[in-house]
N, CA, C and O atoms as CSV, one atom per row, in Angstrom:
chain,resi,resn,atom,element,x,y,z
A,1,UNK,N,N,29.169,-70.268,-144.385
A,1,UNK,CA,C,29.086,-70.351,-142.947
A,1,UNK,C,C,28.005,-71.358,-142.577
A,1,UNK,O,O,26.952,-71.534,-143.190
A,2,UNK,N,N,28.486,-72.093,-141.313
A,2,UNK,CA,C,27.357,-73.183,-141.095
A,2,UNK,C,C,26.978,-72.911,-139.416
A,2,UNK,O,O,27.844,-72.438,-138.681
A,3,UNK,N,N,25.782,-73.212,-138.959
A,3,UNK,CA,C,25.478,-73.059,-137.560
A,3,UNK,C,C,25.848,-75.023,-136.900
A,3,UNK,O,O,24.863,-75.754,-136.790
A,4,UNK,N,N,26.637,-75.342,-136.704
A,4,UNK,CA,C,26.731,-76.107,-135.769
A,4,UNK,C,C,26.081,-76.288,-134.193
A,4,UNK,O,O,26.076,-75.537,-133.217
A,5,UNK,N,N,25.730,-77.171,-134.347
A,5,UNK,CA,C,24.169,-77.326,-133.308
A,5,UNK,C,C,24.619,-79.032,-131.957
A,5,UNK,O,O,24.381,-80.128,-132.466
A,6,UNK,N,N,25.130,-79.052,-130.620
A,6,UNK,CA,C,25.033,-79.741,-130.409
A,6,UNK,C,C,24.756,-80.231,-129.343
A,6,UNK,O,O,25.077,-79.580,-128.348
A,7,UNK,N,N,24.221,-81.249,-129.197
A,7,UNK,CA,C,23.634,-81.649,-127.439
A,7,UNK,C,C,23.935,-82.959,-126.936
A,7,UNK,O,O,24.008,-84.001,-127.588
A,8,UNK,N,N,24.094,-82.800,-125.764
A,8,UNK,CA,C,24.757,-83.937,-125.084
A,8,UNK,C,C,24.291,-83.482,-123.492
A,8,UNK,O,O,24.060,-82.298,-123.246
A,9,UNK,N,N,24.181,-84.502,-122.483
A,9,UNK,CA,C,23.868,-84.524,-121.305
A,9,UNK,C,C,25.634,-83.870,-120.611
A,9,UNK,O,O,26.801,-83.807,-120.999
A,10,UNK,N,N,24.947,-83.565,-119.599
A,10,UNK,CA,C,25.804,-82.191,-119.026
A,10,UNK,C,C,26.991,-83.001,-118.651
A,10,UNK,O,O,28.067,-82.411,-118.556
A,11,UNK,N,N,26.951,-83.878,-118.497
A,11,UNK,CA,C,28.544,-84.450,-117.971
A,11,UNK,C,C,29.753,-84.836,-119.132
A,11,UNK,O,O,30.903,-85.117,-118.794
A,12,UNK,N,N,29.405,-84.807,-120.197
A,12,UNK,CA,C,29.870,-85.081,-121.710
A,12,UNK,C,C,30.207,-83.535,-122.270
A,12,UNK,O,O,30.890,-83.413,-123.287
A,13,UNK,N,N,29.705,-82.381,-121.570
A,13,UNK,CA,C,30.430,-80.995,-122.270
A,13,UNK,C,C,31.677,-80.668,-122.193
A,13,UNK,O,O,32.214,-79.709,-122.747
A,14,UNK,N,N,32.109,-81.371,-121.582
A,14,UNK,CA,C,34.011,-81.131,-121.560
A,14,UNK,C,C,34.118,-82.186,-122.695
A,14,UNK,O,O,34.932,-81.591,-123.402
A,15,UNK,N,N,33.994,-82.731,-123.007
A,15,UNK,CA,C,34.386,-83.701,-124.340
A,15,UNK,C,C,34.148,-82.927,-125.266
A,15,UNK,O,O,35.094,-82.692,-126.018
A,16,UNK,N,N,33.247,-82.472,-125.459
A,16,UNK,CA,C,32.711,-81.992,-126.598
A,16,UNK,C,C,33.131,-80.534,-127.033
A,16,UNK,O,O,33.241,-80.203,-128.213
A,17,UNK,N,N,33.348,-79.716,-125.985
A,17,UNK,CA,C,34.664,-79.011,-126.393
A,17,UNK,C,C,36.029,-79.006,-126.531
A,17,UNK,O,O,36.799,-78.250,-127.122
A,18,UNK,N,N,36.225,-80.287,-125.679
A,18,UNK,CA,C,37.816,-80.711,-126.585
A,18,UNK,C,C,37.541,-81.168,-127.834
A,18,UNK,O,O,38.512,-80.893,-128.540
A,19,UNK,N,N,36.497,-81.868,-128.612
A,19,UNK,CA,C,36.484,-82.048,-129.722
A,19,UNK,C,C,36.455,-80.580,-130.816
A,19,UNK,O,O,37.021,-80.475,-131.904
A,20,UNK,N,N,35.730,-79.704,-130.213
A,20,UNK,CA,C,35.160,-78.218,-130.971
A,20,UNK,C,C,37.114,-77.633,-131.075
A,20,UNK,O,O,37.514,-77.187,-132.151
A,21,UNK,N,N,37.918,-77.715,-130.075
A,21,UNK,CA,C,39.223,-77.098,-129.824
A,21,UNK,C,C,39.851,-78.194,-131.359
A,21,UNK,O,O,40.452,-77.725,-132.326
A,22,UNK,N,N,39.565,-79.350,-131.210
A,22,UNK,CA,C,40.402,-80.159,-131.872
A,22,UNK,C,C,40.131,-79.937,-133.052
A,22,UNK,O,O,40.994,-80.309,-133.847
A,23,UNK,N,N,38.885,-79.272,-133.637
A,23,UNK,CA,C,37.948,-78.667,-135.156
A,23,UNK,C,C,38.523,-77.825,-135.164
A,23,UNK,O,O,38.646,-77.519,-136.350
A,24,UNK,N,N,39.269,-76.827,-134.285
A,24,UNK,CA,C,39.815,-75.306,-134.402
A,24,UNK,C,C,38.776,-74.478,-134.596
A,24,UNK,O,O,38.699,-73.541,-135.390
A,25,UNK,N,N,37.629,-75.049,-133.487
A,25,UNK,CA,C,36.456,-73.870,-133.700
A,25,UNK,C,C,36.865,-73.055,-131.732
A,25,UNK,O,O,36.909,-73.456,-130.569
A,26,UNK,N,N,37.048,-71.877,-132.444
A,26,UNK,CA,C,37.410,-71.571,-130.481
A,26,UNK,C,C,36.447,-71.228,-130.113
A,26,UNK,O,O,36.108,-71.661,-129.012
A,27,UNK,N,N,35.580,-70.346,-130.789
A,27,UNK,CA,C,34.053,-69.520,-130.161
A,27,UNK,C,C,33.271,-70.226,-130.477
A,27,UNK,O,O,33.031,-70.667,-131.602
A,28,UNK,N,N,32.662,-70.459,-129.280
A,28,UNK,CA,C,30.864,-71.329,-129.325
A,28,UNK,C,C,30.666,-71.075,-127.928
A,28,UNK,O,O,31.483,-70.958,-127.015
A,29,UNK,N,N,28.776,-70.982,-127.959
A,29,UNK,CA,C,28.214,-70.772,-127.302
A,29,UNK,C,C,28.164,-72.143,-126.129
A,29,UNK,O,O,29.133,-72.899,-126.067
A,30,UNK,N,N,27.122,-72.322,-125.369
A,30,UNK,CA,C,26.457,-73.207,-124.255
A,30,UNK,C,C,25.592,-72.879,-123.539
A,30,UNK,O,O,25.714,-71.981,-122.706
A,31,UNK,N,N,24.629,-73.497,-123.716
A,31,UNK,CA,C,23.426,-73.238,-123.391
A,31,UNK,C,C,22.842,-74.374,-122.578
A,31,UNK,O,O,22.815,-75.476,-123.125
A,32,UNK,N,N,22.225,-74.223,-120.969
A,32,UNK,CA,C,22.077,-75.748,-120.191
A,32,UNK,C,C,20.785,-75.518,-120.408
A,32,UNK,O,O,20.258,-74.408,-120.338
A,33,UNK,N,N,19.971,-77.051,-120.809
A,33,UNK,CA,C,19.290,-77.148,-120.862
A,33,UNK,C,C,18.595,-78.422,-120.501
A,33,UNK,O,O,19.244,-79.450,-120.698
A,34,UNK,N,N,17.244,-78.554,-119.948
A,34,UNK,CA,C,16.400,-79.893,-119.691
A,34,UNK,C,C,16.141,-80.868,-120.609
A,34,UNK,O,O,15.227,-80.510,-121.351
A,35,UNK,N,N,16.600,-82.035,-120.886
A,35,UNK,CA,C,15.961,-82.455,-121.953
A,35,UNK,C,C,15.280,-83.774,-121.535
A,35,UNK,O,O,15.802,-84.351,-120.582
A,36,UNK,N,N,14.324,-84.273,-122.035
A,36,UNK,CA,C,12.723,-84.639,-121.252
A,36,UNK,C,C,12.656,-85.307,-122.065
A,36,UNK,O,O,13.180,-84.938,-123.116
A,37,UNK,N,N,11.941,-86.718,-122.018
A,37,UNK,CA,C,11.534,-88.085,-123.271
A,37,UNK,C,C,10.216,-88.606,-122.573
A,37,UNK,O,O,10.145,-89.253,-121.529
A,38,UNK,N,N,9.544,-88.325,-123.106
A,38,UNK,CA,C,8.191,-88.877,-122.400
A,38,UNK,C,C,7.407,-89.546,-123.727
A,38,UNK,O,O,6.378,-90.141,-123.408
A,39,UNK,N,N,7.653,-89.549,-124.850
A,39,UNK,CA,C,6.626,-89.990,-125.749
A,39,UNK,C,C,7.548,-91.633,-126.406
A,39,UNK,O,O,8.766,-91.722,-126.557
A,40,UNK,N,N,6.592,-92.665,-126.666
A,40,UNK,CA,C,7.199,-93.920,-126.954
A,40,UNK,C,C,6.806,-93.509,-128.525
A,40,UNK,O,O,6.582,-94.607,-129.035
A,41,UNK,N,N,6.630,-92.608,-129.437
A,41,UNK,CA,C,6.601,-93.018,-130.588
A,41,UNK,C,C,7.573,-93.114,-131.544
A,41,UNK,O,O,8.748,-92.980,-131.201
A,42,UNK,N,N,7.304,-93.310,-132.608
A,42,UNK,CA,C,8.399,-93.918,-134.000
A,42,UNK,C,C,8.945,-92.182,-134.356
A,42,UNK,O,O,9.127,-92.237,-135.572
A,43,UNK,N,N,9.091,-91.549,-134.164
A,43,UNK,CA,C,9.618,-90.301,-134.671
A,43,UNK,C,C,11.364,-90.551,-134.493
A,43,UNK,O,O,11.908,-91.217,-133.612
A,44,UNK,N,N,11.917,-89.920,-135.431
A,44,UNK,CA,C,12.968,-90.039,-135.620
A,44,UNK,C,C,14.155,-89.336,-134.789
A,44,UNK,O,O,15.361,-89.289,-135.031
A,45,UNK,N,N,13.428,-88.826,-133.766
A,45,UNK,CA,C,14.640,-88.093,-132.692
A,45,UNK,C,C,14.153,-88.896,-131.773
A,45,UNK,O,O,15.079,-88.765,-130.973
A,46,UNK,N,N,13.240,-89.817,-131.118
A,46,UNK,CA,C,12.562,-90.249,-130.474
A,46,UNK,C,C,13.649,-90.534,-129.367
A,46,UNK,O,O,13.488,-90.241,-128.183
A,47,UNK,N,N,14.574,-91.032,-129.794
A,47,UNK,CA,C,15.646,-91.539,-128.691
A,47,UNK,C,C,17.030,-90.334,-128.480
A,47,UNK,O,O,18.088,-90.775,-128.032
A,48,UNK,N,N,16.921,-88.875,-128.823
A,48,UNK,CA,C,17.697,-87.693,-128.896
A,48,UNK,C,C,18.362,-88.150,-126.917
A,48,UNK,O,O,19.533,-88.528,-126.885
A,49,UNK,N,N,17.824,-88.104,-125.910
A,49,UNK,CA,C,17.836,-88.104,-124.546
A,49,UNK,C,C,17.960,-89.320,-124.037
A,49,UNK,O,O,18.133,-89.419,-122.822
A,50,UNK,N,N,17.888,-90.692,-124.999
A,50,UNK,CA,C,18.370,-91.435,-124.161
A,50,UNK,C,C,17.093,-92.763,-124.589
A,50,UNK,O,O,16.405,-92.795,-125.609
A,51,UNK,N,N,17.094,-93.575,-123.648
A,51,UNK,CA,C,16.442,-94.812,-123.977
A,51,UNK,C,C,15.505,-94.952,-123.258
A,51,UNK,O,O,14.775,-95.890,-123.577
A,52,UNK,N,N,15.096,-94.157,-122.036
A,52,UNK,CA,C,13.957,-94.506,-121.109
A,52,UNK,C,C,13.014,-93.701,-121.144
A,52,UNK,O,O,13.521,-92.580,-121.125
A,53,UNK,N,N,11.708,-93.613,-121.192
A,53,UNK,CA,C,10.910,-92.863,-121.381
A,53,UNK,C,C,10.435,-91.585,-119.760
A,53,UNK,O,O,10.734,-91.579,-118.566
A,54,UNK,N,N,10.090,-91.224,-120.128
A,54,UNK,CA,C,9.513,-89.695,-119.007
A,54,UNK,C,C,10.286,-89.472,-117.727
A,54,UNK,O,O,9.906,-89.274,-116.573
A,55,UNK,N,N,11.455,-89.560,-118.264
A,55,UNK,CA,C,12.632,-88.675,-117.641
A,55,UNK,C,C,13.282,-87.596,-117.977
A,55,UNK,O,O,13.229,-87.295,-119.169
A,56,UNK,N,N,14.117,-86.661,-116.997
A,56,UNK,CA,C,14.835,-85.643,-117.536
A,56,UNK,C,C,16.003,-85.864,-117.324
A,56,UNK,O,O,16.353,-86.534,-116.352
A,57,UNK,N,N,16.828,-85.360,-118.165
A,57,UNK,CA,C,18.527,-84.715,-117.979
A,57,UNK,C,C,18.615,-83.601,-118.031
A,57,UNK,O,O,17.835,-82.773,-118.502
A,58,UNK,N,N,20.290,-83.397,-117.189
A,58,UNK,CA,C,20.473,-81.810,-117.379
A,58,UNK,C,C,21.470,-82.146,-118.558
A,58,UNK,O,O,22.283,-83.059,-118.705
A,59,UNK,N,N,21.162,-81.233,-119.226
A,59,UNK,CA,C,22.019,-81.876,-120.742
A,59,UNK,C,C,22.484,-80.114,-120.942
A,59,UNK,O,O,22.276,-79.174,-120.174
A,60,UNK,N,N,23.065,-80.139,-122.071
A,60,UNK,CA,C,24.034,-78.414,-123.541
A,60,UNK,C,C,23.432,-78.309,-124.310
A,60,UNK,O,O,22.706,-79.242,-124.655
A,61,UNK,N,N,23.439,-77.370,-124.821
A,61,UNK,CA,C,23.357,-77.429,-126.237
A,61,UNK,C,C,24.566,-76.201,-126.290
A,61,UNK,O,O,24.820,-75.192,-125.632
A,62,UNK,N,N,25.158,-76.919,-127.491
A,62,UNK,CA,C,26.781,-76.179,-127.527
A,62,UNK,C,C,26.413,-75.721,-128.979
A,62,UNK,O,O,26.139,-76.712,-129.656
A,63,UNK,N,N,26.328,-74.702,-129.593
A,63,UNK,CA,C,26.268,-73.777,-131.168
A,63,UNK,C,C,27.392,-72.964,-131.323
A,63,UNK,O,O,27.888,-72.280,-130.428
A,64,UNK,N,N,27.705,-73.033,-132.241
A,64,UNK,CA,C,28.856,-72.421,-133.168
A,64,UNK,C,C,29.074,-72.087,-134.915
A,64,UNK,O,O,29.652,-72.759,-135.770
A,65,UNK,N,N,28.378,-70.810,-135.012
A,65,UNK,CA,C,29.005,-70.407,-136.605
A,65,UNK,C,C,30.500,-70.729,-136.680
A,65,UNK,O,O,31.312,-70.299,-135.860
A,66,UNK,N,N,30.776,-71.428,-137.603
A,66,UNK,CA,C,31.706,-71.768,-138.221
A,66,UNK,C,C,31.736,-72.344,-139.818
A,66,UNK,O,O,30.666,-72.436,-140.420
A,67,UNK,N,N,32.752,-72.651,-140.343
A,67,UNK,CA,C,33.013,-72.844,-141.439
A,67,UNK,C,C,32.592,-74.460,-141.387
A,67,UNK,O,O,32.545,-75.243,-140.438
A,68,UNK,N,N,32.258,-74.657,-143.051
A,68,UNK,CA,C,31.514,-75.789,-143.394
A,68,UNK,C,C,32.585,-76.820,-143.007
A,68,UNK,O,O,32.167,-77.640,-142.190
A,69,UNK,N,N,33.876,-76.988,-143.394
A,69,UNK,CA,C,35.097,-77.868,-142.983
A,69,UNK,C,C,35.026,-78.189,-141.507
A,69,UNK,O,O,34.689,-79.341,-141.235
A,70,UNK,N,N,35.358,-77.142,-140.241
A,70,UNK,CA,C,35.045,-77.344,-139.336
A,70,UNK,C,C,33.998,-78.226,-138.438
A,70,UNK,O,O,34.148,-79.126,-137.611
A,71,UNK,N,N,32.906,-77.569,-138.969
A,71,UNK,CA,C,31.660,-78.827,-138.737
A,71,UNK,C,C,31.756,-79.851,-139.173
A,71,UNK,O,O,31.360,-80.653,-138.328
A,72,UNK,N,N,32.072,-80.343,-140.063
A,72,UNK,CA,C,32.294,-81.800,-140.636
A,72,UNK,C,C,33.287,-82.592,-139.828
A,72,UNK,O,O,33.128,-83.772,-139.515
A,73,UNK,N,N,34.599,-81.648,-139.435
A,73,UNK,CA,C,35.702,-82.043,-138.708
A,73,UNK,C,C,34.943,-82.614,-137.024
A,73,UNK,O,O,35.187,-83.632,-136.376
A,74,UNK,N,N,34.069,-81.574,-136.765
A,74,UNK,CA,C,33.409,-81.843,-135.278
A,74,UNK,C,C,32.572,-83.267,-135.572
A,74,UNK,O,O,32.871,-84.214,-134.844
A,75,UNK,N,N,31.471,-83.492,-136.664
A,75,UNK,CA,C,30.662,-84.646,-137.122
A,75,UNK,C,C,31.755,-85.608,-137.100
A,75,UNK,O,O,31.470,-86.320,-136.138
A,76,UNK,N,N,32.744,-86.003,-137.557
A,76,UNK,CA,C,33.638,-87.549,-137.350
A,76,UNK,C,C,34.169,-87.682,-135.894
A,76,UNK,O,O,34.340,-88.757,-135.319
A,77,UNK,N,N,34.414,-86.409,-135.358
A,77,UNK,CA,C,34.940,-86.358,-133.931
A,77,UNK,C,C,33.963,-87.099,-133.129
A,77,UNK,O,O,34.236,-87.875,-132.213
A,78,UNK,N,N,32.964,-86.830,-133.498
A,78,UNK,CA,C,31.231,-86.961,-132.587
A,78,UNK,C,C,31.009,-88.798,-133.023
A,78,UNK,O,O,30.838,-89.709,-132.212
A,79,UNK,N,N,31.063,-88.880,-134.122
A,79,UNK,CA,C,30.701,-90.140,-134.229
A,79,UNK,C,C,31.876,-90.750,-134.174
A,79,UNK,O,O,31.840,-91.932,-134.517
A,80,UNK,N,N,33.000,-90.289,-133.824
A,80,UNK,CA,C,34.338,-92.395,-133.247
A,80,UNK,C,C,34.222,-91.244,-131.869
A,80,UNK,O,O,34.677,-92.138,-131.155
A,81,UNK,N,N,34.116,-90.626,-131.346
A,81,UNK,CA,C,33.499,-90.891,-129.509
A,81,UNK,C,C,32.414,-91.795,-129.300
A,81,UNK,O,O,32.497,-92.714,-128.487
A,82,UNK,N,N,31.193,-91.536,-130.135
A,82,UNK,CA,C,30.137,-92.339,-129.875
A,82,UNK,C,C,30.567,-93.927,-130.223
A,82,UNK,O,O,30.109,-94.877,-129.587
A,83,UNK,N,N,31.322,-94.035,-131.103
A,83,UNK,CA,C,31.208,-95.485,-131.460
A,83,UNK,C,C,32.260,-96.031,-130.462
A,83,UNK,O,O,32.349,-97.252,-130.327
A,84,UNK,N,N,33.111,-95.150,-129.711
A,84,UNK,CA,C,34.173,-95.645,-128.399
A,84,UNK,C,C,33.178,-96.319,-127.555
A,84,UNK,O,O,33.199,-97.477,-127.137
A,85,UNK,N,N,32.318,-95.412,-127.379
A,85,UNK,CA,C,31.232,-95.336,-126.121
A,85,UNK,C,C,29.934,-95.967,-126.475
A,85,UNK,O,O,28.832,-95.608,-126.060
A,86,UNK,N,N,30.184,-96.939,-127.281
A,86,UNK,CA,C,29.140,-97.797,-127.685
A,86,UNK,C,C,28.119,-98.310,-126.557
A,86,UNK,O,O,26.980,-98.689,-126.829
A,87,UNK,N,N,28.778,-98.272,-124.965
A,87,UNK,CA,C,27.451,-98.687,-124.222
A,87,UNK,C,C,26.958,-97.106,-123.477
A,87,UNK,O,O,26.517,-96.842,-122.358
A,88,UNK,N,N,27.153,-96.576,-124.222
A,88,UNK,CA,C,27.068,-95.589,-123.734
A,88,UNK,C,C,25.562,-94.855,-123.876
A,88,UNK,O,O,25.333,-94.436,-125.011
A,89,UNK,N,N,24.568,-94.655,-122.939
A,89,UNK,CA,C,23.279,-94.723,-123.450
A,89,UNK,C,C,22.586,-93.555,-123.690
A,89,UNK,O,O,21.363,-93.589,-123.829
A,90,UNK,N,N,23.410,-92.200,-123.778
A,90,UNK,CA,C,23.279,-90.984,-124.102
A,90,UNK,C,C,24.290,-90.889,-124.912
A,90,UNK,O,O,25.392,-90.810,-124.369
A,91,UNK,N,N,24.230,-90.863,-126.630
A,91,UNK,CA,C,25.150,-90.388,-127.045
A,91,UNK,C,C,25.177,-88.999,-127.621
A,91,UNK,O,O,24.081,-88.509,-127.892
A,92,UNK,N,N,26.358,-88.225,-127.870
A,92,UNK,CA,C,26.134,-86.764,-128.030
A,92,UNK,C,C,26.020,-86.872,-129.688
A,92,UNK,O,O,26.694,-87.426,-130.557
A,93,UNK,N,N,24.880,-86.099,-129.673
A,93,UNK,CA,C,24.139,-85.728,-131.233
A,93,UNK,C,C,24.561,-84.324,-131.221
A,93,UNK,O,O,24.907,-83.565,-130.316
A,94,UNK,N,N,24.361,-84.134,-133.188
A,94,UNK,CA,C,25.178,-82.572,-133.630
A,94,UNK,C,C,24.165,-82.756,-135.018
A,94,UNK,O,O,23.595,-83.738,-135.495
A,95,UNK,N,N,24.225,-81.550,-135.349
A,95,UNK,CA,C,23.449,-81.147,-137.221
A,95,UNK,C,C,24.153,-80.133,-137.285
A,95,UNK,O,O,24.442,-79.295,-136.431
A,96,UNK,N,N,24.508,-80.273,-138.679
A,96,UNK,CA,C,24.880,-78.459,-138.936
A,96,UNK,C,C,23.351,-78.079,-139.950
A,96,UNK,O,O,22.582,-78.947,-140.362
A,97,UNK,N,N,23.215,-76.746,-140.161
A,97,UNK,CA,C,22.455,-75.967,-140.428
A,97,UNK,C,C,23.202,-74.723,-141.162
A,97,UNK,O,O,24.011,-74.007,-140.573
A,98,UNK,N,N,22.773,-74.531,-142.725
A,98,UNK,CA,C,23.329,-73.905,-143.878
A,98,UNK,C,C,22.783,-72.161,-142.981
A,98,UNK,O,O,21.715,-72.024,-142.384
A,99,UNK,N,N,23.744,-71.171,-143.127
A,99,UNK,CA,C,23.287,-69.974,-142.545
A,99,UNK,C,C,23.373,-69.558,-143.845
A,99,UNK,O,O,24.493,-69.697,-144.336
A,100,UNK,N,N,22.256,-68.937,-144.779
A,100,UNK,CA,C,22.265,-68.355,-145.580
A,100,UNK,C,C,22.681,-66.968,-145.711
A,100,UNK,O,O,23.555,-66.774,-146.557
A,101,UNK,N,N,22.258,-65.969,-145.072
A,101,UNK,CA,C,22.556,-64.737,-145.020
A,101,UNK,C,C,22.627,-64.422,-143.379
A,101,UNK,O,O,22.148,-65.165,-142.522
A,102,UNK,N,N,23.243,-63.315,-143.152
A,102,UNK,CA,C,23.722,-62.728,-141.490
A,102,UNK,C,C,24.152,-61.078,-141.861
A,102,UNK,O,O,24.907,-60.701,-142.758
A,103,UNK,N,N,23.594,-60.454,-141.109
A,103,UNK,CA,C,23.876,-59.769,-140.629
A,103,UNK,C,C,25.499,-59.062,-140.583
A,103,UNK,O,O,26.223,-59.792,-139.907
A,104,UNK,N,N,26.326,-57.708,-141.182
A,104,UNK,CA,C,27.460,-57.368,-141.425
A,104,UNK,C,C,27.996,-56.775,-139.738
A,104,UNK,O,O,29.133,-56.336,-139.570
């Protein structure tokens, strides 16, 4: 089982669950959330929200246990949208995350 993890600015969550439908993941969560860029440094999420510094969006975060296949299926979905939407200056980011043990 994998935790699928993903965020995108709030106007991009209908995409992103037609992509989750198109994985054959039906249950997942959504969660709205602020997401804020105020720091210019080299860190490697540095640009997660976008390209301009000390602004907010109303952005998702969309999570879903699912199977390791699935998530992978959502990861190629995610990246040829993004590469459609090449000027696109919020693109929607995803990680999966190994769930080791859960709860019966």
């Amino acid at each position: 089982m994998k935790l699928l993890i993903v965020t995108a600015v709030k106007e991009l969550s209908k995409s992103v669950e037609k992509m989750l439908k198109d994985a054959s993941i039906s249950i997942f969560s959504v969660t709205d959330t602020l997401g804020v860029k105020n720091s210019p440094d080299d860190y490697l999420l540095d640009d997660w929200f976008g390209s301009d510094d000390g602004n907010k969006y109303d952005s998702v975060f969309i999570f879903s246990f699912c199977s390791d296949e699935a998530a992978n299926r959502v990861l190629g979905l995610l990246d040829e949208f993004n590469g459609a939407e090449s000027n696109n200056e919020f693109p929607i980011r995803a990680f999966i995350v190994p769930v080791e043990n859960s709860t019966k």
